[in-house]
C-alpha positions as CSV (number, residue, x, y, z in Angstrom):
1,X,15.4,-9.7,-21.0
2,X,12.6,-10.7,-23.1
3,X,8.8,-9.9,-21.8
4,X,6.7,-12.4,-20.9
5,X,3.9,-10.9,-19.3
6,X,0.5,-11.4,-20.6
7,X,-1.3,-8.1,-18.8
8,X,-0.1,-4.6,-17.8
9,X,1.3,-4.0,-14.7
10,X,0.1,-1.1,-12.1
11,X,2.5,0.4,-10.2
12,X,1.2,0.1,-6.2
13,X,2.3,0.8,-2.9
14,X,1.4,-1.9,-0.7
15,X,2.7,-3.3,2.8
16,X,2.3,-6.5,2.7
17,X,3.3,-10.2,3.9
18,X,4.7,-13.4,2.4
19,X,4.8,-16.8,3.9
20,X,7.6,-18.7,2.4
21,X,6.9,-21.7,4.0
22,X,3.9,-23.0,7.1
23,X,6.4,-21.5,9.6
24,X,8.1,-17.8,8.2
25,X,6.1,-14.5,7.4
26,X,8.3,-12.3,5.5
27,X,7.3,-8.1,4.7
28,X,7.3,-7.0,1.7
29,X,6.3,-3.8,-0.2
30,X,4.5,-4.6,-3.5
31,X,6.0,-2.5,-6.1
32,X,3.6,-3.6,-8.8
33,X,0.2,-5.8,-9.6
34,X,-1.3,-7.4,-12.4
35,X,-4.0,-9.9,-13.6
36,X,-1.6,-12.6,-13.0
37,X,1.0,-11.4,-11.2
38,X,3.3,-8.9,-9.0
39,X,6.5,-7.6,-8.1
40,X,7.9,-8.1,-4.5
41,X,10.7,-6.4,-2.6
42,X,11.4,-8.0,0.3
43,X,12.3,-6.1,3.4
44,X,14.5,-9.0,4.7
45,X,17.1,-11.2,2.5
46,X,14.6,-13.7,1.7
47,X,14.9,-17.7,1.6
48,X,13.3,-18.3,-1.6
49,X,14.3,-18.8,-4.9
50,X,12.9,-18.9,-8.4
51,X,10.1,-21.9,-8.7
52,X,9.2,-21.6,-4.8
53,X,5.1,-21.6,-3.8
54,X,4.3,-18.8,-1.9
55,X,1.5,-17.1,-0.1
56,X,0.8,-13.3,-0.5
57,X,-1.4,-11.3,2.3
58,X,-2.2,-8.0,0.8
59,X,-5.0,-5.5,2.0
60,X,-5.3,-2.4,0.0
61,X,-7.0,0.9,1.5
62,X,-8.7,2.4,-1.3
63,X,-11.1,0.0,-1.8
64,X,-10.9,-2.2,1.5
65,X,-9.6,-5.3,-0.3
66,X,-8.0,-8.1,1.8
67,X,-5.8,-10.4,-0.7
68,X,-4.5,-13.7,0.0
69,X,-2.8,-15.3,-2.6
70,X,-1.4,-18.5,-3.7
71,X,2.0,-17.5,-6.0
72,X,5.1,-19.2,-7.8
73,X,8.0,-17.0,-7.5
74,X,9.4,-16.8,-11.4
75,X,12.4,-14.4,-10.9
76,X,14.4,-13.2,-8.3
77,X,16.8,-10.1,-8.4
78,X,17.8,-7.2,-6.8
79,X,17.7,-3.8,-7.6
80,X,19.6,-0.5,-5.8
81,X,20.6,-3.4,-2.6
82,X,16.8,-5.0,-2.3
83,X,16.3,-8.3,-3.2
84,X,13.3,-8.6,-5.5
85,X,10.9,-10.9,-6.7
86,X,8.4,-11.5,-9.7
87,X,5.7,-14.1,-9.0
88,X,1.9,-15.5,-10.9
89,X,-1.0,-16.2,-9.4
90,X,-2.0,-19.3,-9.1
91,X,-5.1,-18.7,-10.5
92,X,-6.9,-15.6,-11.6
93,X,-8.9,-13.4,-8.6
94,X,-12.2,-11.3,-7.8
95,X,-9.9,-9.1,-5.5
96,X,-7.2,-8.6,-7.3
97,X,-9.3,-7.6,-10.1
98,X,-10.8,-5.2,-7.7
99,X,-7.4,-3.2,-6.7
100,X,-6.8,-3.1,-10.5
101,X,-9.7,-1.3,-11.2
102,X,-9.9,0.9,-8.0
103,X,-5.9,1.6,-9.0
104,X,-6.9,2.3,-13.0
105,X,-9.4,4.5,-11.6
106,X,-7.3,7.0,-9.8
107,X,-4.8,6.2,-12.3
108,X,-6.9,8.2,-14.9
């Protein structure tokens, strides 16, 4: 599969929720965060596909960040029986920017 992501990705382990719709919150665990973007695996069979709009609710402990943010899911698989999903931001954010650094930082 050819790569098409414009920043590097940070592995994470987040709880976190996903509402697919004005009606249905989802969990998910995010597996992985970027700039403009993250990886999803849902806890549930999900009812989304690629192209759906989707909010994320994140809130990340190490630096007390809550996230809420306005996604397009771009690819959905599965991987060892999970379904999966890859999604962008909507537009670029001041706290996701934060959990990048606070995760580089411990990173290092």
């Amino acid at each position: 599969m050819e790569e098409h992501r414009k920043y590097e990705r940070l592995e994470m382990t987040c709880s976190g929720l996903v509402a697919l719709d004005k009606t249905e919150l989802q969990a998910v665990d995010l597996h992985d965060l970027s700039m403009n973007g993250a990886a999803l695996y849902f806890r549930h069979v999900p009812k989304c596909k690629e192209g759906d709009r989707i909010r994320l609710y994140f809130y990340y402990r190490g630096c007390a960040t809550l996230c809420s943010l306005k996604c397009r899911i771009t690819r959905v698989f599965e991987v060892d029986g999970r379904v999966c999903a890859g999604c962008t931001f909507d537009e670029h954010q001041s706290a996701v920017k934060k959990v990048i650094d606070e995760l580089m930082e411990h990173a290092s």
